[in-house]
VOVEX-793710 format. One line per field, with one value per atom (N, C-alpha, C): residue number from 1; residue in one letter; x, y, z. Coordinates in Angstrom, 3 decimals. Layout:
N
resi	[NUM ...]
resn	[A ...]
x	[X ...]
y	[Y ...]
z	[Z ...]
This chain:
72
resi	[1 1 1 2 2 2 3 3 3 4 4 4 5 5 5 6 6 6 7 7 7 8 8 8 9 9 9 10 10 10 11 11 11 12 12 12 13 13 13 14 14 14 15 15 15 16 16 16 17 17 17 18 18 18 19 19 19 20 20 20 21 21 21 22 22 22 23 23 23 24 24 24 25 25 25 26 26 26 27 27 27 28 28 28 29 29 29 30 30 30 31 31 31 32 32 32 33 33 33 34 34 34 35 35 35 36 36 36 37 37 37 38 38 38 39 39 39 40 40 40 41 41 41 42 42 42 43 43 43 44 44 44 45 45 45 46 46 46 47 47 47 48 48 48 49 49 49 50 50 50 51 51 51 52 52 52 53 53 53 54 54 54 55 55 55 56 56 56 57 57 57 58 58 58 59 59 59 60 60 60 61 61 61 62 62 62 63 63 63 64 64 64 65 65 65 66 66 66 67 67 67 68 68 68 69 69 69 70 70 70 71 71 71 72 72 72]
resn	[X X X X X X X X X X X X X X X X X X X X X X X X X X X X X X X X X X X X X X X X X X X X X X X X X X X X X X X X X X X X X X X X X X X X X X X X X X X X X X X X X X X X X X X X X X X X X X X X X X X X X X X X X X X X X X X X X X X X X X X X X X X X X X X X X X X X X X X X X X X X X X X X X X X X X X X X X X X X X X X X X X X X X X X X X X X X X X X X X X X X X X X X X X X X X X X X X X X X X X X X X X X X X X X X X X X X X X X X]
x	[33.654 33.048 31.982 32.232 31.068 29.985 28.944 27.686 26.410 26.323 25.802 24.069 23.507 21.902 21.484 20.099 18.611 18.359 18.909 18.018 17.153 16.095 15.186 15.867 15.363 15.860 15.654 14.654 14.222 15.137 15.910 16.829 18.346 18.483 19.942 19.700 18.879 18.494 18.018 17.544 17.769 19.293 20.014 21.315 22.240 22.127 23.169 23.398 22.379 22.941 23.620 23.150 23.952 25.335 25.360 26.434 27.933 27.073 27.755 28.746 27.242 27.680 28.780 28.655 29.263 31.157 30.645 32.378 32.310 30.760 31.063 30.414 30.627 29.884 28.754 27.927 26.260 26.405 27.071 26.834 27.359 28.079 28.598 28.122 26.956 25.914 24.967 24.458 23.503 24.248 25.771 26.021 25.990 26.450 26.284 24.613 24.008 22.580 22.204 22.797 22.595 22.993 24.362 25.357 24.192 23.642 23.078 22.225 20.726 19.838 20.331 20.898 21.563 21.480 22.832 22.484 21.526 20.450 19.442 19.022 18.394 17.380 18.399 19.579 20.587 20.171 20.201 20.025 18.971 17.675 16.443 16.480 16.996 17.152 18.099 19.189 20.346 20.029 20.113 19.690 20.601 20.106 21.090 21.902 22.219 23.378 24.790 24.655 25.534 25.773 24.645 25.429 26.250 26.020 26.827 28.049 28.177 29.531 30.744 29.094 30.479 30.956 30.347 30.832 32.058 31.926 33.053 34.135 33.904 34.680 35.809 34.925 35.934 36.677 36.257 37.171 38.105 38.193 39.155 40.280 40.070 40.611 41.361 40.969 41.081 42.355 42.245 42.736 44.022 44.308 45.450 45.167 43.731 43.727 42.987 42.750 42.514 43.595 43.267 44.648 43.579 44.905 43.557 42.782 42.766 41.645 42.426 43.021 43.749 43.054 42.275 41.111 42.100 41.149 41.540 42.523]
y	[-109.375 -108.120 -107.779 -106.548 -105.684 -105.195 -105.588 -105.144 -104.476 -103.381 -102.509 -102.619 -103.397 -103.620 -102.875 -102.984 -102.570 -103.757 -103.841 -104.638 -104.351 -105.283 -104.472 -104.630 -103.726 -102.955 -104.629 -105.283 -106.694 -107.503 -107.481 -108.934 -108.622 -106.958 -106.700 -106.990 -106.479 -106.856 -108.454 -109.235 -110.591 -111.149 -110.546 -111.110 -111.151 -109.626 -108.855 -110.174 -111.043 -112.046 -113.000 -113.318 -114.925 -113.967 -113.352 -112.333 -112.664 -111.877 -111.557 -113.159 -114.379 -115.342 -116.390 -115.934 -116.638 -116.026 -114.756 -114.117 -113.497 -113.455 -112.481 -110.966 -110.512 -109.155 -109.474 -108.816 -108.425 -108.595 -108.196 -108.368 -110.089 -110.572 -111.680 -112.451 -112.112 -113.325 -113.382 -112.452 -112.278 -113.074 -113.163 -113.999 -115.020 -115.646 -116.922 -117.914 -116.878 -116.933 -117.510 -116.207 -116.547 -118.127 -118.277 -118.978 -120.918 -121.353 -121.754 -121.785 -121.211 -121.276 -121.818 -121.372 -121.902 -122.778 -123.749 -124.913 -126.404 -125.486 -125.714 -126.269 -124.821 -125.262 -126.248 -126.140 -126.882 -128.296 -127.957 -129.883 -130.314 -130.784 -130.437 -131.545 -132.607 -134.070 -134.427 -133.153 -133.336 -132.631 -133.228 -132.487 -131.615 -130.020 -128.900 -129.471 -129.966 -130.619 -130.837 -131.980 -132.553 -131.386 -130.141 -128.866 -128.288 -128.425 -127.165 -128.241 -129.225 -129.614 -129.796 -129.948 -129.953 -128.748 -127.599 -126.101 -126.046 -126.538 -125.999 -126.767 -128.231 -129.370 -128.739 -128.257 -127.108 -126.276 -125.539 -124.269 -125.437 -126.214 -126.977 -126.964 -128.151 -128.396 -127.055 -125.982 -124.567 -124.046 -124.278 -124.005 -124.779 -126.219 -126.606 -127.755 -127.682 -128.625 -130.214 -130.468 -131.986 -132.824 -133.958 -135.300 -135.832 -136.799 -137.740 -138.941 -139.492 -140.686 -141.986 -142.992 -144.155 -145.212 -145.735 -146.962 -148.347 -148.741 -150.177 -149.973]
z	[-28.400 -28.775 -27.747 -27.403 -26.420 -26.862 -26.499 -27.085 -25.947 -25.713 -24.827 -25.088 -24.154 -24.211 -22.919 -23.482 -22.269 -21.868 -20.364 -19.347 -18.520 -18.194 -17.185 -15.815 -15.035 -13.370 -12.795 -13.176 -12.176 -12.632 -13.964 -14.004 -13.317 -13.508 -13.215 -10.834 -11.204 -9.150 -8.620 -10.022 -9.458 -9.752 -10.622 -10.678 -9.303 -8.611 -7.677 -6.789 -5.803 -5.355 -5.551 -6.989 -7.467 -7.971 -8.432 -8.768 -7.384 -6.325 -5.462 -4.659 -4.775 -3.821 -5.165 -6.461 -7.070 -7.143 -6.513 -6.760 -8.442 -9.273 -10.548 -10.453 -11.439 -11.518 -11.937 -12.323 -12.640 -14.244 -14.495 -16.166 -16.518 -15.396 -16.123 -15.804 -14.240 -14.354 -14.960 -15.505 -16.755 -17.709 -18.284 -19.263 -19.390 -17.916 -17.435 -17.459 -16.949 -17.503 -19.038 -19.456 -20.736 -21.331 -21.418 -21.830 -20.938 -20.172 -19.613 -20.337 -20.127 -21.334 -22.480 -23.312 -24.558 -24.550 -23.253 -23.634 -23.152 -22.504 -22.293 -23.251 -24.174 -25.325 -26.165 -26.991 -27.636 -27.112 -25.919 -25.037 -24.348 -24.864 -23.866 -23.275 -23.815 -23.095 -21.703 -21.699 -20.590 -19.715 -18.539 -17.037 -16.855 -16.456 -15.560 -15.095 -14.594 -13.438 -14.679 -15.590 -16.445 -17.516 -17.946 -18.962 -17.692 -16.206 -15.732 -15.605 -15.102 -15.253 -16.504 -17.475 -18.571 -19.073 -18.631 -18.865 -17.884 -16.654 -15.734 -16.164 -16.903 -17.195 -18.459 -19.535 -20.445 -20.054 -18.792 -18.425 -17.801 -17.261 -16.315 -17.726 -18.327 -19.825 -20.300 -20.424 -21.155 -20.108 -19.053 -17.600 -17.219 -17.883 -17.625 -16.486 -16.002 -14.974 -14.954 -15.978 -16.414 -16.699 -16.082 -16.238 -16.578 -17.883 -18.607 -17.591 -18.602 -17.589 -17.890 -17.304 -18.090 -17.096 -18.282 -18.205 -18.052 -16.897 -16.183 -14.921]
């Protein structure tokens, strides 16, 4: 669901780079943003590094591109 907000002029113009060098649009690095924070606060104990991999680690999974893991 689409939900049409007021952003200020300074977050949509700090997005345009990470936007641009990530290959998303402006609104979806604001989501990404968002989506980040989240699980930030959700996780105050887990370092940035390990929420962003396990976000990219789901889309992999979601994506078709994870082989399991076979221990030993």
């Amino acid at each position: 669901m689409a939900v049409a907000m007021k952003l200020s002029d300074e977050l949509v113009e700090d997005a345009k780079p990470y936007a641009a060098a990530e290959h998303r649009s402006v609104p979806k690095q604001i989501e990404y943003w968002a989506r980040i924070g989240k699980a930030v606060i959700d996780n105050p104990d887990m370092p940035l590094r390990v929420i962003q991999d396990t976000m990219l680690s789901r889309e992999e999974v979601k994506a078709g591109l994870a082989a399991p893991y076979e221990f030993g």
